[in-house]
SERO-4910 file (N, C-alpha, C, O; in steps of 0.05 Angstrom, whole numbers):
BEGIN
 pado doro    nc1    nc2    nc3   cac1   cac2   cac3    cc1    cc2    cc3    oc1    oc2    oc3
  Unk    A   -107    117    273   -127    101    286   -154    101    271   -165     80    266
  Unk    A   -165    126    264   -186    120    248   -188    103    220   -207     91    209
  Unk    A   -161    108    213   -165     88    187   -160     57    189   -163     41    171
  Unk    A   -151     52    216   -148     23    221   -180     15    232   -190     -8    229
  Unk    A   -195     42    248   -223     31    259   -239     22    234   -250      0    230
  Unk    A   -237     51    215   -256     50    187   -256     22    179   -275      8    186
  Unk    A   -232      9    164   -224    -11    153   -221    -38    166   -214    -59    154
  Unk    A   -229    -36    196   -226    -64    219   -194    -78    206   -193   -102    199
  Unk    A   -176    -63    205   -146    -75    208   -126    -62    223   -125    -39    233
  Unk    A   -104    -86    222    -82    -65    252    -67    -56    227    -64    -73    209
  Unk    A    -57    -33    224    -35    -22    210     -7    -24    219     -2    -13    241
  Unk    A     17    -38    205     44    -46    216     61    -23    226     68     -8    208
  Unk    A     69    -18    244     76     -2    268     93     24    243     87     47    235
  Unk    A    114      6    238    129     15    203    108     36    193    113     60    193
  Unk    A     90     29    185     79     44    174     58     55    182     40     58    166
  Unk    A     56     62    209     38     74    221     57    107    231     48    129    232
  Unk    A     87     95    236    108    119    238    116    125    212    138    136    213
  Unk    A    110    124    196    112    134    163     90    155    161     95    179    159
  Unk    A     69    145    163     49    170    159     42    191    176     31    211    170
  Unk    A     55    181    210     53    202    221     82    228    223     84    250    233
  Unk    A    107    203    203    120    227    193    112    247    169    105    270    175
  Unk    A    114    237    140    112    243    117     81    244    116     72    267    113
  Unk    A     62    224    116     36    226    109     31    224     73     10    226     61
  Unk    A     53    220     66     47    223     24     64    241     16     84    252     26
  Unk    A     49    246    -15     54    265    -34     38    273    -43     16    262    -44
  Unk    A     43    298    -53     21    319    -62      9    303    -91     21    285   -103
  Unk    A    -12    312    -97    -23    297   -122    -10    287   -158    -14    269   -174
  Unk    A     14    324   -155     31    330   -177     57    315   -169     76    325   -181
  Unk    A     65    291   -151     95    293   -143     93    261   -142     73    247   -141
  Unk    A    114    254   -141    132    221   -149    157    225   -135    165    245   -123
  Unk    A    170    203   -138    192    202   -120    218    187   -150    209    182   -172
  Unk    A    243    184   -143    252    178   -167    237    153   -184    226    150   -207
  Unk    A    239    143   -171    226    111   -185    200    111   -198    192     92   -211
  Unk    A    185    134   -193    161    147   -206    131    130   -196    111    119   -205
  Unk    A    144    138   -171    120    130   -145    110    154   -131    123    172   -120
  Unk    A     82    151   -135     72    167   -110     52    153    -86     32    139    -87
  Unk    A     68    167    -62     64    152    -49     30    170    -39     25    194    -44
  Unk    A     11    150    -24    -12    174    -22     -9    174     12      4    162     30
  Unk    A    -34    203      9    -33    219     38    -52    193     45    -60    174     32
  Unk    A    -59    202     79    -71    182     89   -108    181     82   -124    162     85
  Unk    A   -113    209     73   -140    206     69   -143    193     35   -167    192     28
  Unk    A   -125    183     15   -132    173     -3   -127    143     -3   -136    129    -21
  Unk    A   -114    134     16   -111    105     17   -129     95     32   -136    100     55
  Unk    A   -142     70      7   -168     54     10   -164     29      1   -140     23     -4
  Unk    A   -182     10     -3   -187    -27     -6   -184    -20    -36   -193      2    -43
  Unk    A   -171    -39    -55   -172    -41    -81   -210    -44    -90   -216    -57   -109
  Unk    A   -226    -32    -76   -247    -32    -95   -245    -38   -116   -224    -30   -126
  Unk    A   -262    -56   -136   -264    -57   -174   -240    -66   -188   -238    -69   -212
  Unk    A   -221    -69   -171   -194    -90   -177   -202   -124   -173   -200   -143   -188
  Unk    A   -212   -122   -144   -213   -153   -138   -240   -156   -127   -251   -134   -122
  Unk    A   -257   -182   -120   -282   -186   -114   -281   -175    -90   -260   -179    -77
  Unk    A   -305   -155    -76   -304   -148    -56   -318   -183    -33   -330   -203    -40
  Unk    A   -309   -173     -6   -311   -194     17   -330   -187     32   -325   -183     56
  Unk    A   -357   -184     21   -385   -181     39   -380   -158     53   -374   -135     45
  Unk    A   -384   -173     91   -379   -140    103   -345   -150    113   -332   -136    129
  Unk    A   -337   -168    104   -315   -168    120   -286   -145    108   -284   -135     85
  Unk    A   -267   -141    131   -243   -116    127   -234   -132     94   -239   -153     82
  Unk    A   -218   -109     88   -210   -107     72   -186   -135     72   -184   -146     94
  Unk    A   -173   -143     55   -151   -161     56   -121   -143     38    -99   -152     35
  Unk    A   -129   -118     31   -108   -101     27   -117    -76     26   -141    -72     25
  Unk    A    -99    -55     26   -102    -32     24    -78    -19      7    -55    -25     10
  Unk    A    -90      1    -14    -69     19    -32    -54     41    -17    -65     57     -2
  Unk    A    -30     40    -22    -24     60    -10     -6     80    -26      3     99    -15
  Unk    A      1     76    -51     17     86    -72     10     79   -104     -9     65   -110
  Unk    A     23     87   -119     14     83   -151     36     86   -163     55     94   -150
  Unk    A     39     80   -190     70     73   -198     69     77   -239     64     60   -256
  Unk    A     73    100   -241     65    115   -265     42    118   -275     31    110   -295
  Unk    A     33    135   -248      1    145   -251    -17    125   -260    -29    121   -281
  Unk    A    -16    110   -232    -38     88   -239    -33     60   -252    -47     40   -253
  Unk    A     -8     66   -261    -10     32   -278    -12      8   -260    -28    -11   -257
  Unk    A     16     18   -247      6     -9   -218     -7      1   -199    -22     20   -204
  Unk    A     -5     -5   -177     -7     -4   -151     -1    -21   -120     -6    -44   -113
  Unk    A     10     -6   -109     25    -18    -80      6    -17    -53     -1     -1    -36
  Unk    A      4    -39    -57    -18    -42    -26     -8    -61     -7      1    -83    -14
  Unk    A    -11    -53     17     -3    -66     48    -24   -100     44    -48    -97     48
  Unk    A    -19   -115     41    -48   -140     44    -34   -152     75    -11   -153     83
  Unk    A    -66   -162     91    -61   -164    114    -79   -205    105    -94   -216     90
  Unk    A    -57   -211    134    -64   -250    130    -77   -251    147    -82   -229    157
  Unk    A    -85   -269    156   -105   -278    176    -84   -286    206    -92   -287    229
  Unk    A    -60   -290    199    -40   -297    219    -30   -269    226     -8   -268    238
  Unk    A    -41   -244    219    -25   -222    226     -7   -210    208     -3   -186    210
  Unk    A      6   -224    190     22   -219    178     23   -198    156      6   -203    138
  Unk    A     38   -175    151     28   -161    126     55   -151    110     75   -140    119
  Unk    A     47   -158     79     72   -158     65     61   -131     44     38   -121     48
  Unk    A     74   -123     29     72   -109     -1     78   -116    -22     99   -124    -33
  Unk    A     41   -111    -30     38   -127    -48     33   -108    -87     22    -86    -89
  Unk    A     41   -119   -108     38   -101   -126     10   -111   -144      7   -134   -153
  Unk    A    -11    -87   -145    -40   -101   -160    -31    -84   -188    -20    -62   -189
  Unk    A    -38    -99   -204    -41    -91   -240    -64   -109   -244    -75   -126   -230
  Unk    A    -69    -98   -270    -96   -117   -283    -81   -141   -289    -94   -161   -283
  Unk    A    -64   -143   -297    -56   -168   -300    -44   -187   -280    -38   -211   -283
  Unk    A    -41   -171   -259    -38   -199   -238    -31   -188   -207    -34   -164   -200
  Unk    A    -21   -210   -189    -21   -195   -160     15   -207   -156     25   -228   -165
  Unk    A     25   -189   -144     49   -200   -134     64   -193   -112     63   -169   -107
  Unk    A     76   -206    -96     86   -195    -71    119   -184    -72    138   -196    -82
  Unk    A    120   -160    -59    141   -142    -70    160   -151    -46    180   -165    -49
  Unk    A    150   -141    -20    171   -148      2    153   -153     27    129   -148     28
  Unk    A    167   -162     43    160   -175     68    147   -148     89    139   -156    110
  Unk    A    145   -133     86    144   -116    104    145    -78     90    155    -70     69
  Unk    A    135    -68    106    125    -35     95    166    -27     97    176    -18     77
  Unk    A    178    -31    115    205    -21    110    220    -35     89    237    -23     76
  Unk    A    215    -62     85    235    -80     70    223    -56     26    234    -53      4
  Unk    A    193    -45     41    191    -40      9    211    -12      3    228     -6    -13
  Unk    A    198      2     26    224     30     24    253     24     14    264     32     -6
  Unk    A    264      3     38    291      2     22    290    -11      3    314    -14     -2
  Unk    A    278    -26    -15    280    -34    -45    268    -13    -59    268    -18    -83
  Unk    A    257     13    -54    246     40    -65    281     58    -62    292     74    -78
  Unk    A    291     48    -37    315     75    -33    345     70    -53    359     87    -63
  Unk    A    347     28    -52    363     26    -75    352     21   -102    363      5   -117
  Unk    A    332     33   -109    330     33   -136    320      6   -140    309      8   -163
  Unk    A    315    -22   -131    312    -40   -144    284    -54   -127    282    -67   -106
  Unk    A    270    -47   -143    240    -50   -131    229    -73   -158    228    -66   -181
  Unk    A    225    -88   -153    221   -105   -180    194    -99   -194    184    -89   -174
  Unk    A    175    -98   -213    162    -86   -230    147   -101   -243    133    -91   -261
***
């Protein structure tokens, strides 16, 4: 709840029972696919990635990194409610899966596209 007050967004239920299971990984640790996923006090707005939006919420949030930093996996929220996962690199934005569970299981079979 505080990080949905902080940020003025609803966090997807999915992943609201994710962090109050797991909560992340430790700073040294990845998962096979060579993701780490973060605790809840390090996930924030792509600051210095994309133009910030005055005072308005954020339009995504990081919540993982993907060989220390190269990409990054952030929740982006629509104006209709809707929130998918999305992958930020300097070179571009792309949407991974429909939903915080649809990304796990493309994280659990291995084929998470890149």
């Amino acid at each position: 709840k505080k990080l949905e007050q902080a940020c003025g967004v609803r966090l997807p239920e999915d992943f609201k029972n994710y962090l109050s299971c797991a909560n992340g990984m430790q700073i040294d640790d990845w998962d096979d696919n060579m993701i780490r996923f973060w605790p809840l006090q390090e996930i924030r707005a792509p600051t210095g990635m994309i133009p910030p939006l005055d005072s308005s919420p954020p339009t995504s949030l990081i919540f993982a990194d993907y060989l220390i930093d190269s990409h990054f996996f952030a929740l982006e929220f629509s104006a209709n409610s809707e929130v998918r996962v999305i992958n930020l690199s300097s070179e571009r934005k792309a949407v991974i899966a429909g939903s915080f569970s649809e990304f796990i299981d493309l994280c659990l079979a291995k084929n998470l596209p890149l």
